[in-house]
N, C-alpha and C positions, 0 to 999 in steps of 0.2 A: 496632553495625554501623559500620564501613569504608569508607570511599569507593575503590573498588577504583583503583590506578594503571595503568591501559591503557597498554602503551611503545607497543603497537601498536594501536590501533584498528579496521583494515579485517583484520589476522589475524584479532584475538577476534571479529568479525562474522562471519569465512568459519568459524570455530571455531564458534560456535553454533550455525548453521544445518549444518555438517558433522555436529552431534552430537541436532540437530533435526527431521529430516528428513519421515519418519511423521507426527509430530506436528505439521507443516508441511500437511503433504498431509491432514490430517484438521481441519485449523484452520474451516475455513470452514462445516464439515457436521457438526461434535461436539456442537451444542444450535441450538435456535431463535435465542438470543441470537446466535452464531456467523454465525449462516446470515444474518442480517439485516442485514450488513457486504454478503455476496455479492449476496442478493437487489435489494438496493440498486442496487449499479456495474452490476449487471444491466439496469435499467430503466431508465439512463442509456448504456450502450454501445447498449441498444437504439436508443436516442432518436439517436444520435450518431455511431457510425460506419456508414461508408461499408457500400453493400450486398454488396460485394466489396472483395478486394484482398489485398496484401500487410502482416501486422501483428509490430511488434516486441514484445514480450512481453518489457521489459527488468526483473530480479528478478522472474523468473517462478516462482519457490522451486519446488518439482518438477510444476509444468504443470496445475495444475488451471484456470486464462483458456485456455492454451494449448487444452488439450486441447476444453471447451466450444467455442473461437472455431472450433476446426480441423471439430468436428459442423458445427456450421453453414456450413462454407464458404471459410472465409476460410486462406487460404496463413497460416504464423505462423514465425516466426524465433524459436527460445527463448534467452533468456540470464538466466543467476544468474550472482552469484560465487562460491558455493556448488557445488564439485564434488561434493557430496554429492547435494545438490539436484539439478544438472543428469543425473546418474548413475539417481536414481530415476523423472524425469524420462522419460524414454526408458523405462524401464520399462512406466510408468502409460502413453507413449502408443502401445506398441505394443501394450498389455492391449487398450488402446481401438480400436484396429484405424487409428490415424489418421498411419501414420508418409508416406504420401503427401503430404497436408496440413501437416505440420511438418517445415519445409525444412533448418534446422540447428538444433544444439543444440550451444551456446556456452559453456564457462565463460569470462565475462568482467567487468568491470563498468561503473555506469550514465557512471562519470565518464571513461571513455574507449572512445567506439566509434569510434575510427580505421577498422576492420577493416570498415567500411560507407563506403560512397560520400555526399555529400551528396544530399537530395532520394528516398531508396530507398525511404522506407514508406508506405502510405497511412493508416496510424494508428501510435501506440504508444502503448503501455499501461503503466506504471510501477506495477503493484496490490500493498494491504498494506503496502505504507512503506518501501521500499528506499531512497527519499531520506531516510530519518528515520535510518539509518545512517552516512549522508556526512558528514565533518567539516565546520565552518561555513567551510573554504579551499577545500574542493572542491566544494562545493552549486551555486553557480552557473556551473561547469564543468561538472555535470552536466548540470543543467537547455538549458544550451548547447548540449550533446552530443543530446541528445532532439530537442531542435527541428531542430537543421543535418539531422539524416538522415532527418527527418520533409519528404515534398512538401506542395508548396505546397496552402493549404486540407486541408491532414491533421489529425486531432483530435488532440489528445494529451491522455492522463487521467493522470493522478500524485495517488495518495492517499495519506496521511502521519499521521501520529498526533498526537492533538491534545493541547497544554499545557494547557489547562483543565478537558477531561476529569479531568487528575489531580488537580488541587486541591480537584474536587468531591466526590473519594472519600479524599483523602490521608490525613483524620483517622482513618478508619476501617479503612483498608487498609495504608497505608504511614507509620505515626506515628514512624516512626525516620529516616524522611525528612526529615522536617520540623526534626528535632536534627542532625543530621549532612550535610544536602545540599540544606535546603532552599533558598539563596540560589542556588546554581548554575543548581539546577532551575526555580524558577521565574523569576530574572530572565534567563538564557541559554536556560532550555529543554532543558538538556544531563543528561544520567544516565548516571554510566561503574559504574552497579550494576542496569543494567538485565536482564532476562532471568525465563525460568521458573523456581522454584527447583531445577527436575529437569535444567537444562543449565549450563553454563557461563555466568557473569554477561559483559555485552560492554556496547555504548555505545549509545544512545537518544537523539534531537537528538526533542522535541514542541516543534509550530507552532502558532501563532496562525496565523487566515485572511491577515490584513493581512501579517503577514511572508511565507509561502507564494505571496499574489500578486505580490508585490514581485520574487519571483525572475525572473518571467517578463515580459522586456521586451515595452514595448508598441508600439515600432515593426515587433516580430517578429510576434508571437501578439494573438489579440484574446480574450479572458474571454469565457466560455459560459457555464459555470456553477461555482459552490461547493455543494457539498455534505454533509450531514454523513450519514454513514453508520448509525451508530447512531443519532443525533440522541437527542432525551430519553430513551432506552433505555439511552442508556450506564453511566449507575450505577444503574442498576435490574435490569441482566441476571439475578439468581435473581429476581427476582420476574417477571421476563417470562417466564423458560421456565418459571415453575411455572404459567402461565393457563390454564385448564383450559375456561374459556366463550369459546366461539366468537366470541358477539358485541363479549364484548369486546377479543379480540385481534382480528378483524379492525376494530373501530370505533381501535383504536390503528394499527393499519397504517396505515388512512385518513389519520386525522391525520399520520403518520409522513409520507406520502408529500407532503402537501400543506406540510407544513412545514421540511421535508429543506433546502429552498432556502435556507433563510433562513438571511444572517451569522450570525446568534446557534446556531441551531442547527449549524452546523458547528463554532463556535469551540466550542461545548463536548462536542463527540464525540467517541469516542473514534480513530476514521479519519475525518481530511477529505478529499475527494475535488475536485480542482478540475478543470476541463476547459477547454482552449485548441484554438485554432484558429491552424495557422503561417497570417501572412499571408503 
């Protein structure tokens, strides 16, 4: 194997999810392992956003936050950069009877929303890793962009894919990695062979907790919480979804849930989920 040469980076990113789409929209609800990434940000959006209001939904991949946030309530502004995505997008939420509730639908992306006034959301939501995409020039243009259009005291969640995750599974899974990418990968965090093998290969940026909080200045935002999504599930997932005793998968939830907090368990998951507050 090849270390694939990207000329363009944010193409082959609109390129994989244009050719991803389905399989995008079925990512979260395909096995228990899957569902455990959702259930998770779940029981932190609960914890954390506001009981009303208006929410950005930025790399919304085709609306499945959207559509949940819009059942319950809350106004939602969709953006991918994914016209494939935002295309299916409006599909899934007119199926769901929610196009009152989701106010536009956006191709655009997260490192430039001009097209928003400063101070517009009272959340935004960044789910699944759309900053894991960003080249390391534009990351913190991003994360900029998030906060300026996000009001004052608005949450912001951004969850991302973690570099340690990989190394705990590398030998097993991706051993041609480790000959042809592995200094890239692990001292940058960078993979331009990332992807399914059923789509087009594109670029993958995985964070440590410590770099991830760095991006977000702390005269702006104040740290709520890190979370790690899968947490010790992550290189375990066929053996999770093959538990067939009750007791013991929900005595692992438990644990899951009480230990999710914790550094350690974020930096080795496979989505980290971190949650700020604009001051």
């Amino acid at each position: 194997m090849t270390i694939t040469k990207i000329k363009d980076i944010s193409k082959s990113v609109k390129s994989y999810y244009d050719g991803s789409t389905e399989y995008e929209w079925n990512r979260l609800a395909q096995d228990p392992y899957h569902s455990l990434e959702w259930d998770t940000t779940q029981i932190f959006l609960k914890k954390h956003l506001p009981k009303k209001g208006l929410i950005l939904d930025a790399g919304a991949g085709p609306g499945r936050y959207t559509i949940d946030l819009a059942k319950k309530g809350y106004d939602v502004v969709l953006l991918d950069y994914s016209k494939g995505n935002v295309e299916l997008a409006k599909t899934k939420v007119k199926k769901a009877k929610q196009e009152k509730k989701v106010k536009e639908f956006i191709q655009g992306t997260i490192v430039n929303l001009s097209q928003f006034k400063d101070n517009s959301f009272d959340a935004i939501i960044c789910l699944g890793g759309p900053l894991s995409h960003v080249e390391k020039k534009d990351r913190q243009k991003a994360i900029n962009e998030l906060i300026r259009v996000a009001k004052k005291n608005a949450p912001i969640f951004v969850s991302v894919m973690g570099k340690y995750a990989i190394l705990l599974e590398c030998i097993r899974r991706w051993p041609e990695e480790i000959k042809t990418n592995f200094k890239k990968l692990i001292i940058d965090g960078d993979d331009y062979n990332w992807g399914s093998k059923k789509f087009k290969k594109s670029y993958c940026h995985f964070f440590t907790v410590d770099e991830l909080e760095k991006l977000f200045p702390k005269n702006k935002t104040k740290l709520l919480e890190t979370v790690g999504l899968e947490g010790f599930t992550s290189t375990q997932a066929k053996e999770y979804n093959e538990i067939k005793d009750k007791t013991i998968k929900q005595n692992w939830l438990n644990a899951h849930k009480i230990l999710c907090t914790l550094k350690t368990t974020a930096d080795i998951s496979n989505h980290m989920l971190i949650i700020v507050k604009k001051k």
